[in-house]
VOGU-3710 file (C-alpha; in Angstrom, 3 decimals, decimal comma):
1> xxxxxxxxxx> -57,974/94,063/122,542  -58,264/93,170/118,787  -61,642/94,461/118,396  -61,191/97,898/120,837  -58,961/98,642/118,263  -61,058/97,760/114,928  -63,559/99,695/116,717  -61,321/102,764/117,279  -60,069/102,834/113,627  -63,921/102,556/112,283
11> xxxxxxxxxx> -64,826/105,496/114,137  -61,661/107,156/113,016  -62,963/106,727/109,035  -66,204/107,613/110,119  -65,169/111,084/111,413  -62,743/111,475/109,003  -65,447/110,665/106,113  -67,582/113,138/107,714  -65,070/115,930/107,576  -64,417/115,344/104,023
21> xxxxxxxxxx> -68,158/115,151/102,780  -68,414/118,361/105,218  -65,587/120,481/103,315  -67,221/119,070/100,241  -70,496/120,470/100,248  -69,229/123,767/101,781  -66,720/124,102/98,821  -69,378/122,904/96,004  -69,632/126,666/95,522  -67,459/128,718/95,189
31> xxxxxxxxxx> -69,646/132,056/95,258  -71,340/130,825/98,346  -70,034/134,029/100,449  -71,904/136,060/97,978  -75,206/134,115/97,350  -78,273/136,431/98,051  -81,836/135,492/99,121  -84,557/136,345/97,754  -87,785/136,039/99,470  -90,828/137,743/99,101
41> xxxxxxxxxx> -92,597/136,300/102,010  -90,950/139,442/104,599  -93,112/142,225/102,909  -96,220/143,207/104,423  -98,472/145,902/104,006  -100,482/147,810/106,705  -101,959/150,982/106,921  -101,088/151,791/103,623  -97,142/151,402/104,957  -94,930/148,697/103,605
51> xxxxxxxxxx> -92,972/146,488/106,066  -90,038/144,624/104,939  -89,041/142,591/108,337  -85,426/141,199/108,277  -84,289/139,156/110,761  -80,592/140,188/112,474  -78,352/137,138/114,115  -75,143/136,346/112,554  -76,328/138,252/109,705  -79,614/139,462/107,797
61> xxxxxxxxxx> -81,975/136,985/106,648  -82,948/137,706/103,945  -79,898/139,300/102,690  -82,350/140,883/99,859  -85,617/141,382/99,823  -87,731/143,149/97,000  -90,164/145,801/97,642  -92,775/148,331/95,917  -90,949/151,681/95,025  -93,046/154,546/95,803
71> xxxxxxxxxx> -94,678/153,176/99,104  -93,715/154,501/102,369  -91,837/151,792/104,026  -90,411/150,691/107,326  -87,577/148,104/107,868  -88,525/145,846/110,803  -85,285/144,119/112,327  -86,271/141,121/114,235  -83,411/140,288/116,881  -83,728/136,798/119,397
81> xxxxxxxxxx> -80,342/136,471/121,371  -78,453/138,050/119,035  -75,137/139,315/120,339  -73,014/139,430/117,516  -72,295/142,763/114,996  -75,606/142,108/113,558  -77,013/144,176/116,696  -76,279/147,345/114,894  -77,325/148,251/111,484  -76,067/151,083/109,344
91> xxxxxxxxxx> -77,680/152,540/106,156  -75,487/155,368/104,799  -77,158/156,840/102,049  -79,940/157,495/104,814  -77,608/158,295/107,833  -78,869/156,085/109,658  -76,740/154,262/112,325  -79,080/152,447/114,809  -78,470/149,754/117,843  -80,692/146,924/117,825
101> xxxxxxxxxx> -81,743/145,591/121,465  -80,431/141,865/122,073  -84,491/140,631/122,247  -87,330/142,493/120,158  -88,562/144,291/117,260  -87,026/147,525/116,057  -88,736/149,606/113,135  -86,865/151,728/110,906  -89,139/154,126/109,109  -87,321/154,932/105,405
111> xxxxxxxxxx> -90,137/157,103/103,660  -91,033/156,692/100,470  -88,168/154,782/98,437  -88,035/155,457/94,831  -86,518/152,623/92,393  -83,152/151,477/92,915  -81,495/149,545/95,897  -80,972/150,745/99,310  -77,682/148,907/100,691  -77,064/148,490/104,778
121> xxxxxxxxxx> -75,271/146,305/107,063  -73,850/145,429/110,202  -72,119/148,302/112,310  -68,614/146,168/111,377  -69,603/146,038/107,842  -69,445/142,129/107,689  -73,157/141,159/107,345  -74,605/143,305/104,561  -78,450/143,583/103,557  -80,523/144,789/100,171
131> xxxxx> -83,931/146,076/99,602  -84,253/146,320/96,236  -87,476/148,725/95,198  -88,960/147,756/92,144  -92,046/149,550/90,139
//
């Protein structure tokens, strides 16, 4: 009986240490709602047209992505599963409001961009996105 219980209260300090190295490294920092990625790695170019893919589930990854002002461009949103808000992306300073299916590969043709960043997100407005178009 003596040891069920010392092995109860060791599991109890192991979960509890978990928890509080858990909360610790989600509350190391405190701008971690707002940290943007950067990665280069989604641009392509083919045909002469520039495709920034972003993938959509539980958000945009990446959340910012830098491309080529001056290019014509299309935004590929890559969706697996994805049930959540992220299924439906809106860009307003284009109009564009657009349902992504639950499985596949949905391109968004923009035109030519010039400089300066075009904002989206989800249809909620929780997940947001950024292409930024550089020279």
């Amino acid at each position: 009986m003596k040891s069920i219980s010392i092995s109860i209260l060791i599991v109890l300090v192991l979960i509890f240490g978990a928890i509080m190295i858990s909360n610790n490294k989600s509350n190391s920092n405190p701008n971690s709602d707002v940290e943007i990625n950067v990665v280069v790695n989604n641009i392509s170019v083919v045909d002469g047209k520039q495709i920034v893919e972003i993938r959509a589930k539980g958000g945009y990854q990446p959340r910012k992505s830098i491309a080529k002002a001056g290019i014509p461009t299309i935004l590929r949103f890559n969706t697996n599963s994805t049930f959540d808000c992220s299924s439906f992306i809106r860009i307003p300073s284009l109009d564009i409001s657009k349902a992504l299916p639950q499985t596949g590969t949905t391109d968004v043709d923009i035109g030519v961009s010039q400089v300066g960043k075009l904002n989206g997100a989800c249809g909620m407005g929780m997940y947001p996105f950024e292409v930024d178009f550089q020279n």
